[in-house]
C-alpha positions in Angstrom: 0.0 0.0 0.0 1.0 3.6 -0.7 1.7 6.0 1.8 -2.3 7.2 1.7 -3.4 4.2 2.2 -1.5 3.7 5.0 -2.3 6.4 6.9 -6.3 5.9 5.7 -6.2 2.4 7.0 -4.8 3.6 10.4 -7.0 6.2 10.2 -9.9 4.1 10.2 -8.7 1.5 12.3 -8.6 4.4 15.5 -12.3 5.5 14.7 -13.3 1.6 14.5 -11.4 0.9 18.3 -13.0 4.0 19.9 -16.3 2.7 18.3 -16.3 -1.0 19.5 -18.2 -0.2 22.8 -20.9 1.4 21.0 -21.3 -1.4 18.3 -21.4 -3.7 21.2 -24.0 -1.9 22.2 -25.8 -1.2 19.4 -25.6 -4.9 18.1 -28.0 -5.7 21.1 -30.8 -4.1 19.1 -33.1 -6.9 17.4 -32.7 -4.7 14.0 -28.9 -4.9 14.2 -28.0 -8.1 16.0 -26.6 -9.7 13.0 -25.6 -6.8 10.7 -23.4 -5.3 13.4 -21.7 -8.7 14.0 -21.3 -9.3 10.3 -19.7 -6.2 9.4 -17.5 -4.7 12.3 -16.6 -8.4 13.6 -16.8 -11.0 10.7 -19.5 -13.5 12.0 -20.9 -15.7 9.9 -19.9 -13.4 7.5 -16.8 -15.5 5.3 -15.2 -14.3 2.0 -16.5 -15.1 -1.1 -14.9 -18.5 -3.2 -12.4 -17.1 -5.6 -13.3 -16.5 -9.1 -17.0 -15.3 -9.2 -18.4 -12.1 -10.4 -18.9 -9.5 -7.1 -22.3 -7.4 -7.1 -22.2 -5.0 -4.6 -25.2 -2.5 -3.9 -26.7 -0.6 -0.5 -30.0 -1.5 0.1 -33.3 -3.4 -1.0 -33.8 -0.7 -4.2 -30.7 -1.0 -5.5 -30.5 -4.4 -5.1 -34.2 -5.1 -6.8 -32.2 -2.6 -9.4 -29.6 -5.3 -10.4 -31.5 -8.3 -10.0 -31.7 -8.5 -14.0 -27.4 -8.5 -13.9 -27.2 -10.9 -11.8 -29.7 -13.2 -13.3 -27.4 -13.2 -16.5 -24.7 -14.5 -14.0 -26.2 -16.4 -11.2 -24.1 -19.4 -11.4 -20.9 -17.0 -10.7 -22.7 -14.3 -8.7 -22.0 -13.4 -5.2 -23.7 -10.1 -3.9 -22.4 -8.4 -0.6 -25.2 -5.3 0.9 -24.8 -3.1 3.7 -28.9 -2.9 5.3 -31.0 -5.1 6.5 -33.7 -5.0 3.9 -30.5 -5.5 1.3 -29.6 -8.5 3.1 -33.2 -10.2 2.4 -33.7 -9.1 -1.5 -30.3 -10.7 -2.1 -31.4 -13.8 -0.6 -34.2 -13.9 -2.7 -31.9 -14.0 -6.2 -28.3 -15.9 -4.8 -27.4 -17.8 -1.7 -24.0 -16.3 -2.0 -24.9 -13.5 -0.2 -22.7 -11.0 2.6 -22.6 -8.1 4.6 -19.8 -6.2 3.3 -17.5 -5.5 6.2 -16.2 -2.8 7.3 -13.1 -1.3 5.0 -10.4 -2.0 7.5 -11.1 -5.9 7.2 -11.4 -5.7 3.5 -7.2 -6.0 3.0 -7.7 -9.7 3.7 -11.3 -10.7 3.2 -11.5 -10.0 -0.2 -10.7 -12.8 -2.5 -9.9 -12.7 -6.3 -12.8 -12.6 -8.1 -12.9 -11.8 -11.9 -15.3 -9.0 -11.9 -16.5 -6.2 -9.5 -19.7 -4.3 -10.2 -20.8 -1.6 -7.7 -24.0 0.2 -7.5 -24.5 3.9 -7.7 -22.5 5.8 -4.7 -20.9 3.0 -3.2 -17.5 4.0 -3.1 -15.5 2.9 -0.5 -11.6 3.3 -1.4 -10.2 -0.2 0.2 -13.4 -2.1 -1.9 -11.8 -1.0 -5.5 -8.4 -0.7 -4.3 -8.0 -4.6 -3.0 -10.8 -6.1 -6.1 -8.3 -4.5 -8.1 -5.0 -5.8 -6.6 -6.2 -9.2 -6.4 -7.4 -9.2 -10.1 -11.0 -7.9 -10.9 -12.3 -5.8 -13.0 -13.9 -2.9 -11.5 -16.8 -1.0 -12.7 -19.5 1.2 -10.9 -22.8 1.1 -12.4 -26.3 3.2 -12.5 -24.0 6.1 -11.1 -24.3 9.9 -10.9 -24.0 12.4 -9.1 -27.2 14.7 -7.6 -27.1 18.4 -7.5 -27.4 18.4 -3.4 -24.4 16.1 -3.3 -22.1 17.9 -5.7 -20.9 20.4 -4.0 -19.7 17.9 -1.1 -18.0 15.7 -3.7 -16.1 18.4 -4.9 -14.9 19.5 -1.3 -13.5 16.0 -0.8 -12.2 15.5 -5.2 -8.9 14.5 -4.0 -10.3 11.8 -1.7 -12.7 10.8 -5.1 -9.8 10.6 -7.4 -7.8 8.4 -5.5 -10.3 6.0 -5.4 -11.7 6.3 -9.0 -7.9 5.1 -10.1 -9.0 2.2 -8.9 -12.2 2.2 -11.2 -11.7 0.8 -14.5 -15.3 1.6 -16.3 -18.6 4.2 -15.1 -21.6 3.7 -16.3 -23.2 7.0 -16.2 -27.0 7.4 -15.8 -26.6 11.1 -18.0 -24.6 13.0 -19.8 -24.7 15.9 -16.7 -23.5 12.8 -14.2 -20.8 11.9 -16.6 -19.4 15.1 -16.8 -19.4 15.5 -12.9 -18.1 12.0 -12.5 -15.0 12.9 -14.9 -14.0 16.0 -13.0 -13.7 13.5 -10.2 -11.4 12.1 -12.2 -13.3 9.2 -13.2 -12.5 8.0 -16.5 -13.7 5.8 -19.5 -17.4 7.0 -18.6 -20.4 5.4 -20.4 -23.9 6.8 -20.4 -26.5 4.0 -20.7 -29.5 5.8 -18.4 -31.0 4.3 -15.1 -31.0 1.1 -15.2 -34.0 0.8 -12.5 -35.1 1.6 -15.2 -34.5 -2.1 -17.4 -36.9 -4.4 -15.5 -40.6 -2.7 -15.3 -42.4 -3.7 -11.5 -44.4 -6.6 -11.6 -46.9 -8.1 -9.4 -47.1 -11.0 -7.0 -50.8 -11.1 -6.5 -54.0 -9.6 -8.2 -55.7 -7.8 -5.4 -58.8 -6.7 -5.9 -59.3 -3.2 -6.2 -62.0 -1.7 -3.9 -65.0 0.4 -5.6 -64.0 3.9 -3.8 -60.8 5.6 -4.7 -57.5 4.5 -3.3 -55.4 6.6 -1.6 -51.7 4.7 -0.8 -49.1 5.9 1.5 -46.0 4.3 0.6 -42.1 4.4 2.3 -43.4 6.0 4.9 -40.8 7.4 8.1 -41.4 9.1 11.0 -43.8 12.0 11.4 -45.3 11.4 8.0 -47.7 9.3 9.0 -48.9 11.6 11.3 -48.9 14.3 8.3 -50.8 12.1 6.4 -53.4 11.4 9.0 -53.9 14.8 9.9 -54.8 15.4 6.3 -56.8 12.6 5.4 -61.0 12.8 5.2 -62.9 9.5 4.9 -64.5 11.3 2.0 -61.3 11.2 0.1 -61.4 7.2 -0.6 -59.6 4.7 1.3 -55.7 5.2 3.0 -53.4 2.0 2.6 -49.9 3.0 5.3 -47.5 0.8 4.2 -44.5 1.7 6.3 -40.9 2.1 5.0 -39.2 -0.1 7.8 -41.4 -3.1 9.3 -40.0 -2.1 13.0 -42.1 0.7 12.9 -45.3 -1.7 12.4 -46.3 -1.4 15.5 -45.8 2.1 16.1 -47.7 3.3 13.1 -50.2 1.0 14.5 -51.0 2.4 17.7 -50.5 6.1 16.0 -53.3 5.1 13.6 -55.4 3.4 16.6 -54.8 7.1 18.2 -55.7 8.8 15.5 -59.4 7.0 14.5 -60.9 7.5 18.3 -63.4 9.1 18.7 -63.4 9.4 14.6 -66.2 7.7 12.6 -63.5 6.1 10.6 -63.2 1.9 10.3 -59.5 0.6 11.0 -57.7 -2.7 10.8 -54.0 -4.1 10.2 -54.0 -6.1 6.8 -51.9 -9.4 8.8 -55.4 -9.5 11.1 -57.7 -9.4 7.9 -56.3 -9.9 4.4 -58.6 -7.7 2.8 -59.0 -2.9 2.0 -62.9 -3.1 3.8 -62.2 -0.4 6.2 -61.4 3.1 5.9 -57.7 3.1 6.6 -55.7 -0.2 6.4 -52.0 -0.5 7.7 -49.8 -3.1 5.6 -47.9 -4.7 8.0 -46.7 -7.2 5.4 -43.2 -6.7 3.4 -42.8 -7.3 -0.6 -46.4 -6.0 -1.3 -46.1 -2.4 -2.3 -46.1 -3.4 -6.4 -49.4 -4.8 -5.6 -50.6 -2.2 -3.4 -49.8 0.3 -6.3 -52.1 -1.8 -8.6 -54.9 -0.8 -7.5 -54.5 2.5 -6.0 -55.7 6.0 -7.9 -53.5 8.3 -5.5 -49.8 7.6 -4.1 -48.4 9.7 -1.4 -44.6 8.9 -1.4 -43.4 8.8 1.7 -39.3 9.9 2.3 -39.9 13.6 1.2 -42.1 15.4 3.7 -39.0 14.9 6.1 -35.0 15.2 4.8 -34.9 11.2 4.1 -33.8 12.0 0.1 -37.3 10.8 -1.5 -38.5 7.1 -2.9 -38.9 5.5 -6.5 -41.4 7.3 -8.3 -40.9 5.0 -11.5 -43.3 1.9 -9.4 -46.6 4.1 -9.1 -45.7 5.9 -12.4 -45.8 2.2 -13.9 -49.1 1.6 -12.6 -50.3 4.9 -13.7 -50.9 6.4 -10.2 -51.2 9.7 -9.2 -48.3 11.0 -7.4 -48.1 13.2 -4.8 -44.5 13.9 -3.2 -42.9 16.0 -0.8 -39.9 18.4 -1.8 -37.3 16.5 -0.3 -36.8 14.0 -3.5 -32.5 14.9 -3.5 -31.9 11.3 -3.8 -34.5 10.7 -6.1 -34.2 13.4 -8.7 -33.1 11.4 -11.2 -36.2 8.5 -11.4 -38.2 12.0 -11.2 -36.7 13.1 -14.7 -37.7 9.9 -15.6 -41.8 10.7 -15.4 -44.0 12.8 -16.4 -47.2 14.3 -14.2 -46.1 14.9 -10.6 -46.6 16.6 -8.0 -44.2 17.9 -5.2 -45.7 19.8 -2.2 -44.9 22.2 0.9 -46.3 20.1 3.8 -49.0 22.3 4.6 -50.5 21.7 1.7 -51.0 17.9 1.4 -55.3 18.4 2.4 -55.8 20.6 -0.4 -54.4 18.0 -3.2 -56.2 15.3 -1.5 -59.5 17.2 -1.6 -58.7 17.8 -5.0 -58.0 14.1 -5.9 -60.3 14.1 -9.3 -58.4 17.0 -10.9 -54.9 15.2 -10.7 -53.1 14.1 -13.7 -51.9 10.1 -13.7 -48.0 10.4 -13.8 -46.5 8.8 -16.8 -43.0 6.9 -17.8 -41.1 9.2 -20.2 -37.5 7.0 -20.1 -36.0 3.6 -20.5 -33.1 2.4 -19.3 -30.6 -1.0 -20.6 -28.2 -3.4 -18.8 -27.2 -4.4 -22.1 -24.3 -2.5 -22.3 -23.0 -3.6 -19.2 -23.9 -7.5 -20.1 -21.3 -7.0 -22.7 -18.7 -5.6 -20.7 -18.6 -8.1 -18.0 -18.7 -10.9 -20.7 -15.3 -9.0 -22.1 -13.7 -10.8 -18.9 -15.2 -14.3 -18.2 
């Protein structure tokens, strides 16, 4: 290793001793008992068998997002994550599936393997820099670069070229991302669109859609729910919650059992009766939302009334929903530019566009996106 990478690695190594008390701590928690062990202590977590091709993305989206890339590959594929909900949509494509650990133990857990494919903003310097000593081909896919985060990647560009040296092909969602990427000194950049964009949302089940209009709350966090409540009028149509993180099942729960007393409004949880009979109906359920989006008329997506970055648009858009968004979509902005008929609102104004639920437009798909392109390179070196 170079002198830099030296002194990162020591570097990180000091923040990862001072932090082992609070990871022991934090691995108590039933959310992180065996992502915390995994990453910042190896359990159960072993290297990959030498010689496979190395998918590595974030969390359930972008992991739904390369699902097709993998399926071209799934004898060789082995797919590391970093979140829980990452951790289960792998498992549903590969066995071969890992928590990536933390960068200090990457030196020696990485094993030769003949490719590397990263999704989107995953770039963590001792990843690329030890795939790449030990023989893979790197590329990072779907990537770009939003306008909130620019400036921040420009403060740290000598941090971002040092690790795009390690980089051997970008796959660029646009022309504006591929310019931004190159002046982080990323090179031989390919612009191929958003590949979330290559396999259209399916469902799993035909529901059947009730006779009044449906009103879903989808990805919803904290305090949004309570937005959405204090918004909502029976008269509107029905409100599906699904919840963004099933921990928060039960707290949404007994905020919507709170909300409805003394209401004349009908309430149940959809894992007590499978069916959208009463007014408001919780979906305490995971891997339903494409079907939930089936048969609603009006999507609220959740992520953007508070600073969480926003949620995939393109899934209602599909299913020719109405959308209705908060402003906060800097994570998003790209799937965004990807539709047509949207609506982003101030907080305050959420009642009015739900009184005014007939006079929406259904948002529309305007863009396509192709793995193709990086089919073809990753053949180049089987």
């Amino acid at each position: 290793m170079g002198l830099f990478s030296i002194f990162y690695y020591l570097l990180l190594s000091a923040i990862y001793i001072l932090a082992i008390p609070y990871l022991v701590w934090k691995s108590r928690s039933t959310k992180y008992k065996k992502a915390i062990p995994a990453k910042f202590f190896l359990k159960d977590n072993s290297s990959f068998k030498e010689n496979g091709i190395w998918f590595h993305s974030c969390s359930m989206g972008e992991t739904k997002a390369i699902k097709p890339l993998i399926e071209n590959f799934k004898e060789l594929a082995n797919i590391s994550v970093i979140t829980n909900t990452g951790y289960e949509e792998a498992k549903t494509i590969s066995s071969n599936v890992r928590y990536l650990p933390f960068e200090i133990f990457l030196p020696f857990w990485i094993n030769k393997q003949k490719v590397l494919v990263v999704m989107e903003a995953e770039l963590w310097y001792m990843l690329f820099l030890f795939a790449k000593k030990k023989g893979a081909k790197t590329f990072l896919i779907n990537a770009r670069i939003s306008d909130k985060s620019y400036k921040s990647y420009k403060r740290f560009s000598f941090f971002y070229k040092k690790i795009f040296k390690n980089i051997d092909k970008v796959f660029a969602q646009s022309d504006v991302d591929k310019k931004r990427l190159e002046e982080l000194g990323a090179s031989n950049v390919e612009v191929i669109g958003n590949i979330k964009l290559a396999q259209l949302p399916s469902k799993k089940l035909d529901l059947e859609k009730p006779k009044k209009c449906v009103i879903t709350a989808a990805s919803t966090h904290e305090n949004e729910e309570t937005l959405i409540l204090s918004a909502y009028d029976k008269n509107q149509g029905k409100l599906i919650i699904v919840p963004r993180h099933p921990e928060r099942f039960e707290k949404v729960n007994i905020l919507i059992s709170d909300y409805i007393k003394n209401k004349d409004i009908t309430y149940h949880k959809y894992s007590v009766k499978e069916d959208f009979d009463s007014d408001i109906i919780l979906i305490d359920k995971m891997g339903m939302l494409n079907d939930i989006y089936a048969i609603s008329d009006v999507v609220i997506l959740g992520g953007a009334f508070e600073k969480i970055g926003g949620h995939n648009p393109v899934e209602p858009a599909f299913f020719s929903c109405k959308i209705i968004s908060g402003k906060n979509i800097f994570n998003q902005k790209s799937l965004f530019d990807c539709i047509k008929n949207y609506y982003l609102i101030n907080n305050d104004e959420l009642k009015t566009y739900l009184d005014n639920i007939k006079n929406l437009d259904k948002a529309v798909l305007t863009k396509a996106g192709s793995t193709e392109p990086i089919i073809k390179e990753i053949n180049k070196w089987l």
